[in-house]
PLY file of the C-alpha trace (Angstrom):
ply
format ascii 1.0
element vertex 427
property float x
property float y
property float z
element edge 426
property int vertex1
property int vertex2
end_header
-47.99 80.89 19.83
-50.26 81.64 16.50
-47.61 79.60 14.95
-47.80 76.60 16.99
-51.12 76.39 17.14
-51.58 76.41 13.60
-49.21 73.64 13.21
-50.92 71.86 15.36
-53.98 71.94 13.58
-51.90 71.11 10.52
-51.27 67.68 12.18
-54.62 67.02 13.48
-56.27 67.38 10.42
-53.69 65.13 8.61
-53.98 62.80 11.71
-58.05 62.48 10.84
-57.70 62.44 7.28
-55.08 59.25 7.84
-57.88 57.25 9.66
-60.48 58.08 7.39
-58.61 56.47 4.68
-57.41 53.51 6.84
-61.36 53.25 8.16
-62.75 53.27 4.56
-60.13 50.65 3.48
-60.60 48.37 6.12
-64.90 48.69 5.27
-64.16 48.14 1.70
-62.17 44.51 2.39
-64.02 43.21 5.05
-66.96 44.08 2.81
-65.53 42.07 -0.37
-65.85 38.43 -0.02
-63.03 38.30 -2.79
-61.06 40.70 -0.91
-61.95 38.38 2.14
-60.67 35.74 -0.06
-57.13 37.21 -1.05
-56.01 38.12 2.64
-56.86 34.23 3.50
-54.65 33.28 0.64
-52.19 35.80 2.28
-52.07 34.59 5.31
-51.70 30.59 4.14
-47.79 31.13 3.72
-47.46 31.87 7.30
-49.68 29.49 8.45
-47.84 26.96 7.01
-44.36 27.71 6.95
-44.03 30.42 9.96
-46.26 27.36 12.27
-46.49 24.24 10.96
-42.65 23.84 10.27
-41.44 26.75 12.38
-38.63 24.21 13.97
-37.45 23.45 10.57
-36.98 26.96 9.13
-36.17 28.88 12.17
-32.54 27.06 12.55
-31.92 27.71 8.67
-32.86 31.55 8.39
-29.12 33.55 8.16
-28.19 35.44 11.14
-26.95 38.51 8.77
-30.02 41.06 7.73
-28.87 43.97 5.52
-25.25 43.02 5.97
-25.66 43.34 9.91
-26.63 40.59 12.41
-30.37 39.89 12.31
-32.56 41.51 15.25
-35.33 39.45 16.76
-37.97 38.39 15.68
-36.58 37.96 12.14
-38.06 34.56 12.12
-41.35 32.64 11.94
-43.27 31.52 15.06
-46.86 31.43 16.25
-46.25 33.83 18.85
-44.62 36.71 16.98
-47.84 36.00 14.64
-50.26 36.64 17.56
-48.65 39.84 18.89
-48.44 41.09 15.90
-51.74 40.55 15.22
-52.42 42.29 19.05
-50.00 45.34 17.71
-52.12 45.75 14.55
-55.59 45.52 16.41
-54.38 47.96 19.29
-53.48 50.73 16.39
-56.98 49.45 14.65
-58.85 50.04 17.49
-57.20 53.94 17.91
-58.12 54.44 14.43
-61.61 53.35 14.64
-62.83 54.69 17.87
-60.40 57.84 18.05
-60.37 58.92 14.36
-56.81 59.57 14.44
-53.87 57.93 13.19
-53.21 54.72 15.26
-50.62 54.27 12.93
-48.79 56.43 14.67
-47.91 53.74 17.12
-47.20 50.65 15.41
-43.19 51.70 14.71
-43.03 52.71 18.54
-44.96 49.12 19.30
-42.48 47.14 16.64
-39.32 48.95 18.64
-40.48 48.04 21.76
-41.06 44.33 20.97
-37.32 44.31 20.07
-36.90 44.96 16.71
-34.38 47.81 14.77
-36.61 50.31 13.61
-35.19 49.90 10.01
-36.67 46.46 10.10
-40.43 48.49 11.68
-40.04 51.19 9.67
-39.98 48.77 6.63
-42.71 46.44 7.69
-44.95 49.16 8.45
-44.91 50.58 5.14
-45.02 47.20 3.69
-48.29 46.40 5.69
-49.51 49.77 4.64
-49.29 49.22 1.13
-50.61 45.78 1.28
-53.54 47.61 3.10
-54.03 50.16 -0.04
-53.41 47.72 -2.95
-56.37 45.32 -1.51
-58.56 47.64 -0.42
-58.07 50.51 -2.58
-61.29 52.46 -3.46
-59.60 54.82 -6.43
-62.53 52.72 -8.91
-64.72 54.90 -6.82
-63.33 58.08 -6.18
-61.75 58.59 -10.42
-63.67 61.52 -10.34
-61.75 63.31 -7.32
-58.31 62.30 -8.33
-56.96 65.21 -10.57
-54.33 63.10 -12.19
-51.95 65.68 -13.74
-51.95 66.76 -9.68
-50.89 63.52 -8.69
-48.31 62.71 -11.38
-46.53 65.48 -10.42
-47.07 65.27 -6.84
-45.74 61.74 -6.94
-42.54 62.91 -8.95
-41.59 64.14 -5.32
-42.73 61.64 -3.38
-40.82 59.22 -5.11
-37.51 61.16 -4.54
-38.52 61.61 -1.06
-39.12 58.50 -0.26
-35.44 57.00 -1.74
-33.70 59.99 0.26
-36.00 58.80 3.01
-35.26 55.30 2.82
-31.55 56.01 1.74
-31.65 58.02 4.81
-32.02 55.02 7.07
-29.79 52.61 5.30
-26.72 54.56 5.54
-27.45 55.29 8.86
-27.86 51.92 9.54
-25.02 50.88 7.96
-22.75 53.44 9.64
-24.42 51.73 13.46
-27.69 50.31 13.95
-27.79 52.33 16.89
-27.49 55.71 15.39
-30.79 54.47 13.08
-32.23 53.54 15.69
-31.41 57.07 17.72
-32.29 58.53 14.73
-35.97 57.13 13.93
-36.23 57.27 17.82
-35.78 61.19 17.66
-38.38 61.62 14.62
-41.13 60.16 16.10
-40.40 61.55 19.62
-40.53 65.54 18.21
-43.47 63.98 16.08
-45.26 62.25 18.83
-44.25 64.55 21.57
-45.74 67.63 19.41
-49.00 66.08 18.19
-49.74 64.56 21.70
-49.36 68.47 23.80
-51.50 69.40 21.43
-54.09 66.91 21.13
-54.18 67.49 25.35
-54.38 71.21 25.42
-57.32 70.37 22.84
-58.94 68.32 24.86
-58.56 70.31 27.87
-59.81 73.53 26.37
-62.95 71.78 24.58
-63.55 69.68 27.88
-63.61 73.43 29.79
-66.11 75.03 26.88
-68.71 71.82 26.88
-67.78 70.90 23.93
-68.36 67.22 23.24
-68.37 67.06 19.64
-66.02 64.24 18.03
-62.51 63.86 18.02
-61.33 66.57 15.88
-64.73 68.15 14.94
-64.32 71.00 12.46
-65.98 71.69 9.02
-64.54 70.39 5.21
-61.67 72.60 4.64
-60.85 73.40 0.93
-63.82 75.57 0.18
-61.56 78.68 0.53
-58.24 79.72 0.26
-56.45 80.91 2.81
-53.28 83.49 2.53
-50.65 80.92 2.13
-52.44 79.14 -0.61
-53.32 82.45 -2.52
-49.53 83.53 -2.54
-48.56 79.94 -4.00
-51.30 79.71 -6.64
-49.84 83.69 -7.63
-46.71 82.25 -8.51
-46.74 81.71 -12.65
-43.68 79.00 -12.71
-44.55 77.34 -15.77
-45.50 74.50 -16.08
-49.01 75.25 -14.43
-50.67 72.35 -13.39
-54.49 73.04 -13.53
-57.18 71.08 -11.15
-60.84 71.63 -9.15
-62.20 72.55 -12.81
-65.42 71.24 -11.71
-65.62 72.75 -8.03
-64.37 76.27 -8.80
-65.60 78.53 -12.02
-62.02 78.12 -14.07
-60.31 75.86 -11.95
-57.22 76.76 -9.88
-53.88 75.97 -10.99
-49.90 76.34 -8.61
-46.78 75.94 -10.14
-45.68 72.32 -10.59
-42.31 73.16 -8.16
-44.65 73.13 -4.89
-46.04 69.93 -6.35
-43.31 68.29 -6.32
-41.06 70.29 -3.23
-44.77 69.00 -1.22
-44.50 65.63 -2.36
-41.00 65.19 -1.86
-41.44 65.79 2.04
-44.29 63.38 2.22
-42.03 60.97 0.59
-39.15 61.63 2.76
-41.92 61.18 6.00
-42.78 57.90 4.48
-39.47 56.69 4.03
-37.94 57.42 7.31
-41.16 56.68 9.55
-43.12 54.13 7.97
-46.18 55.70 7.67
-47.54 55.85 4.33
-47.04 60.21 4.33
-50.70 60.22 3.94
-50.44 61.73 7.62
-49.11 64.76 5.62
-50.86 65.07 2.25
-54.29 66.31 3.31
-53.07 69.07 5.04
-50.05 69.94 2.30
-52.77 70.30 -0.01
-55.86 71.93 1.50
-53.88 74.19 4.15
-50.96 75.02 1.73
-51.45 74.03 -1.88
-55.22 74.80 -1.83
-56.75 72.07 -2.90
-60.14 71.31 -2.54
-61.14 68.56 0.21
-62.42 66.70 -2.56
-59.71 66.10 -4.81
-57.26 66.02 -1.80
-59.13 63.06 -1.13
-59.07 61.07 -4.12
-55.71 62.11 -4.44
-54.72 61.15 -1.42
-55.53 57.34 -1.53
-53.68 57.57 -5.09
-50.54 58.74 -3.89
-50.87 56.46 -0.66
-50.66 53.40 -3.21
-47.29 53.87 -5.04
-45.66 55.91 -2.10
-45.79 53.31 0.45
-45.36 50.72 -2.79
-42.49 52.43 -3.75
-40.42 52.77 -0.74
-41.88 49.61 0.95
-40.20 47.55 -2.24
-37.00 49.61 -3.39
-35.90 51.36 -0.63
-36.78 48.37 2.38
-37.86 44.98 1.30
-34.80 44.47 -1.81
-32.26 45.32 1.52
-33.94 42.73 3.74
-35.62 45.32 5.84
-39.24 43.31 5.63
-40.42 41.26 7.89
-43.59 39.64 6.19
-45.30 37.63 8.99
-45.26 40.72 10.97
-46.89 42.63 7.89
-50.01 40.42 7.64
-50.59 39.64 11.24
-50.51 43.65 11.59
-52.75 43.71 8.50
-55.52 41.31 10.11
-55.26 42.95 13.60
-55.92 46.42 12.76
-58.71 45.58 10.06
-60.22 43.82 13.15
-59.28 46.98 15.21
-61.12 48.90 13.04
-64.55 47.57 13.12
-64.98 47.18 16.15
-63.46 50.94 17.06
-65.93 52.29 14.93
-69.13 51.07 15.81
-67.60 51.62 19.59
-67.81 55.95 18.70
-71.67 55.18 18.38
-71.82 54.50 22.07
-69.42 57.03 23.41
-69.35 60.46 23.93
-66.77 62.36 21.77
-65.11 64.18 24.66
-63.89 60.97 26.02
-62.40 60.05 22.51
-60.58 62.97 22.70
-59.18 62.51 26.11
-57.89 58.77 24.82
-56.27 60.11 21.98
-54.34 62.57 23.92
-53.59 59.75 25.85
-52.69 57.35 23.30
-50.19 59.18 21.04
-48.40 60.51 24.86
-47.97 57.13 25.31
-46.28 56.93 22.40
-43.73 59.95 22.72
-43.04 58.66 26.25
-42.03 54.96 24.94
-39.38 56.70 22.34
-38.51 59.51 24.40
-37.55 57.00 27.23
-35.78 54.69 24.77
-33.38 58.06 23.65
-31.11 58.00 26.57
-30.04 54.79 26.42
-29.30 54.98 22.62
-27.42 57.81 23.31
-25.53 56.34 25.92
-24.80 53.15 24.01
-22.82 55.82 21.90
-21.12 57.23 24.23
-23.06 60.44 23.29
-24.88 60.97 26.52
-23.01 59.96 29.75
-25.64 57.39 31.47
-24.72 53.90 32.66
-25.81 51.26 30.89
-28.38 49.98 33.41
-29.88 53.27 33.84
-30.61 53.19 30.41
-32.41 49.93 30.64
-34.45 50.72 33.49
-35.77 54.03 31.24
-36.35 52.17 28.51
-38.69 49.49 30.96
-40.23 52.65 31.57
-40.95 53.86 28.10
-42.34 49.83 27.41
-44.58 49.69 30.22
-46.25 53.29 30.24
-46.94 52.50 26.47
-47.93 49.02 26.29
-50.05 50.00 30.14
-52.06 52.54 28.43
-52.54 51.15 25.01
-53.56 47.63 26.20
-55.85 49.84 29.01
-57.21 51.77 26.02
-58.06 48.34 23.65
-59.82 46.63 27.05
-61.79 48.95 27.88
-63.02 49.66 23.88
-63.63 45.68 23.23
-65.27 46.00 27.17
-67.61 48.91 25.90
-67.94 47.20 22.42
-69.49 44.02 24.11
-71.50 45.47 26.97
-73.13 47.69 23.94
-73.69 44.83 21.32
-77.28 44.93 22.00
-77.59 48.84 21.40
-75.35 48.58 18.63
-77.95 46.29 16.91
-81.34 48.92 17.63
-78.95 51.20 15.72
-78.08 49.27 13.02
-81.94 47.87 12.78
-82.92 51.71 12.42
0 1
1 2
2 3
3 4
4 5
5 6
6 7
7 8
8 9
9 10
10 11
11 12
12 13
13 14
14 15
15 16
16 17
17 18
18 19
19 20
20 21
21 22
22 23
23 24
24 25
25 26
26 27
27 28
28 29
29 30
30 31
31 32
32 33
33 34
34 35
35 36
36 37
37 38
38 39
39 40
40 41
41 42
42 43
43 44
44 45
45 46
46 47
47 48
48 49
49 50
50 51
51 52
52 53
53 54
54 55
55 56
56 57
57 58
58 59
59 60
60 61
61 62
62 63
63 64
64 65
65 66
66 67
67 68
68 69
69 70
70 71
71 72
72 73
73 74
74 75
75 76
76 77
77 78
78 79
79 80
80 81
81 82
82 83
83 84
84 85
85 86
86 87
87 88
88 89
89 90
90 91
91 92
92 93
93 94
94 95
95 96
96 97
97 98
98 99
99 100
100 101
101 102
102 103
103 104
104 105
105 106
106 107
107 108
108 109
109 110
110 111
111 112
112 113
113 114
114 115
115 116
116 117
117 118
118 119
119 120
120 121
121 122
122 123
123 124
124 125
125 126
126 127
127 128
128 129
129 130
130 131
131 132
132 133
133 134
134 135
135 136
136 137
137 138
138 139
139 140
140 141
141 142
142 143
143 144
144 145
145 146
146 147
147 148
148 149
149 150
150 151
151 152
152 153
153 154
154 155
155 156
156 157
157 158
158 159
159 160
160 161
161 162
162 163
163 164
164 165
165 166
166 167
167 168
168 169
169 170
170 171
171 172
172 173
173 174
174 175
175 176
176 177
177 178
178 179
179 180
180 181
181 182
182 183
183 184
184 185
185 186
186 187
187 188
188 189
189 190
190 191
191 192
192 193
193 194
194 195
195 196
196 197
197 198
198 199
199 200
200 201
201 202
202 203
203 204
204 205
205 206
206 207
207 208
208 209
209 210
210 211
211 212
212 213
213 214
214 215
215 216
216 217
217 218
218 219
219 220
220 221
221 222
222 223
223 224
224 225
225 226
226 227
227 228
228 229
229 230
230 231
231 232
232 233
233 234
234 235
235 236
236 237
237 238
238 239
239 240
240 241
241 242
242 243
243 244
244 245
245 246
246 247
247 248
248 249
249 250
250 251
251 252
252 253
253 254
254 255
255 256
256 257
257 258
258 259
259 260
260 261
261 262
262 263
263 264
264 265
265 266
266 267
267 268
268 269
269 270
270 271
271 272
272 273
273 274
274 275
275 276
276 277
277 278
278 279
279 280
280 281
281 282
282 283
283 284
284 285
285 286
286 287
287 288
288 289
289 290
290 291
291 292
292 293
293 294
294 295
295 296
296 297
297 298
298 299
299 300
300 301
301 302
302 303
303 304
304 305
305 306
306 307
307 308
308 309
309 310
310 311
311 312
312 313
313 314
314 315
315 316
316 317
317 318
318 319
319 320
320 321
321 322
322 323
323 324
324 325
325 326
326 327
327 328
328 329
329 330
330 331
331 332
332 333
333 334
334 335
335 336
336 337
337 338
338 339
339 340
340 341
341 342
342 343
343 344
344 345
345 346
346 347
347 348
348 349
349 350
350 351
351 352
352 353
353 354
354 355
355 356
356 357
357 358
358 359
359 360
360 361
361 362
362 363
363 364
364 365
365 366
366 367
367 368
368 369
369 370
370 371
371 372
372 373
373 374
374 375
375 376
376 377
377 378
378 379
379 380
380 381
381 382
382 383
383 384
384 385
385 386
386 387
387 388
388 389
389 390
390 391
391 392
392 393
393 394
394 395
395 396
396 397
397 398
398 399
399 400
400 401
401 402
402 403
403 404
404 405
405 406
406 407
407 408
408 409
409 410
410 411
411 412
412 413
413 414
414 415
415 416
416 417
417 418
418 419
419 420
420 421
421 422
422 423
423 424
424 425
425 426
């Protein structure tokens, strides 16, 4: 039980340190008129080839994508624009308010709508990295990135993220509905895990009056715990050295956990889309002992060429991108975001909690609903095909029920509270 609930700590703290990046990114562009600028300039080639000659191109796009028959909605229209846009804001609005990952739920939200989750998977780690390459605040944080840390750290992540993405190709290739099955599973035992937890949490600090924020807790890193001391006593040369400046001498770990660490949050971001930066924090505070600071800076480094990396050689090369969905994702959840955060002003924390227990449930029970008629599609699990169809309605509704629930009522609370919103910003 120790076990577990360490673990699930693990995630939560990874989950927070995800939407602290994705909330500082989304301050620093909508912050930057240039920035401002360059997502306009973005957004012009799908204004005016995915809507102004939609009727042209769509009949012209190949049917084939990656060497198997394209899967809706691999091609431009207003309306895939919009919900993407509605996906993006939904998972902005979860990462704002809740201070979690609403990343979590944009693969789940892509699948759903009807596309492979090769072609999500993809798109969400190409939206990702457009996210880090505009609004990337590494000019600002040089002093917390320990680059010999994140060299090697990256050596792994890069081979991660090719067996990752490799991972999901050859599935693919072998039946689109075994990658599908297969992505389905990961974020089911990812989802499924994180979301029991995040209830029992909520429960337990609900039952002690504790209405702190959504994950509470103080800056880990300061020092090391048992796991971390064992690692750092391995001498495996190379040493790589960091925290000079936070600790008298500086720590230093073998360069193998480096790159063993980075190697699984590569092969996270590669199979689920998510950037691995869900991982990172806690790899290197819980396990690596590194300081909060440097994980930090570190952090939004490796973010970069990770999801760069596998969003461009392992996805978009294959076909595996679907760029209209990227930027209307993009806008949505830097929209999301705003207005998420100025909504935790306004509400008590306790409540956050309950809605992110809620949220990433939702989320397990879309892909968990989805599995058996996968399965059955393979002749894997004996279930007819309609049975299978009415699950999967299931898994849609539940999710898109209590994430569109959860986005009313925060853009409800938002506007009923714009006046008190503006005393607070005024003092």
């Amino acid at each position: 039980m120790r076990f577990f609930n360490q673990w699930g700590k693990f995630m939560m703290a990874g989950a927070g340190a995800l939407a602290q990046w994705e909330i500082d990114n989304a301050r620093h562009i909508m912050g930057s008129k240039k920035l401002r600028i360059l997502l306009g300039l973005m957004l012009i080639p799908i204004i005016i080839g995915g809507i102004a000659f939609a009727n042209d191109i769509g009949p012209v796009l190949p049917e084939i994508l990656g060497g198997k028959k394209a899967y809706s909605p691999a091609f431009y229209s207003l309306t895939i624009f919009l919900v993407s846009i509605g996906i993006g804001m939904g998972a902005g609005l979860i990462t704002g308010c809740i201070g979690a990952g609403g990343g979590f739920i944009i693969a789940p939200a892509l699948m759903s709508a009807g596309i492979k989750g090769i072609l999500a998977v993809g798109t969400d780690l190409f939206h990702i990295f457009a996210k880090a390459i505009m609004g990337s605040v590494i000019h600002r944080k040089l002093g917390n990135v320990s680059v010999p840390l994140a060299v090697v750290f990256l050596i792994g992540a890069i081979l991660g993220a090719s067996a990752g993405g490799l991972i999901n190709r050859v599935l693919y290739d072998i039946n689109p509905i075994l990658s599908d099955a297969f992505i389905t599973s990961v974020y089911s035992l990812m989802l499924g895990f994180l979301g029991f937890y995040a209830l029992i949490d909520f429960l337990r600090s609900r039952k002690a009056g504790d209405t702190g924020g959504a994950h509470g807790g103080k800056s880990e890193g300061a020092e090391l715990g048992g796991m971390a001391k064992s690692l750092q006593a391995v001498k495996f040369p190379p040493m790589v050295s960091f925290d000079q400046d936070l600790t008298p001498g500086g720590r230093s770990i073998s360069w193998v956990f480096l790159v063993l660490s980075g190697a699984l949050v590569g092969l996270a971001a590669g199979i689920m889309g998510v950037g691995g930066g869900f991982l990172t924090f806690p790899i290197f505070v819980y396990v690596l002992g590194v300081s909060s600071m440097t994980t930090v800076g570190t952090d939004i480094f490796q973010i970069v060429f990770t999801a760069g990396f596998a969003s461009i050689s392992q996805y978009a090369i294959y076909g595996f991108i679907f760029y209209t969905l990227a930027m209307g994702m993009l806008l949505g959840s830097l929209l999301g975001i705003q207005i998420g955060a100025l909504v935790t002003k306004v509400v008590p924390g306790i409540t956050i909690r309950g809605f992110y227990a809620m949220a990433v449930l939702s989320g397990f029970v879309n892909r968990i609903f989805a599995l058996p008629g996968k399965l059955g599609e393979m002749d894997i699990l004996p279930i007819s095909p309609a049975l299978g169809s009415v699950l999967n309605d299931i898994g849609i509704w539940a999710f898109f029920v209590v994430i569109g629930g959860f986005s009313v009522w925060v853009i409800g609370t938002f506007l009923k509270n714009i006046p008190n919103l503006k005393r607070k910003e005024a003092h």
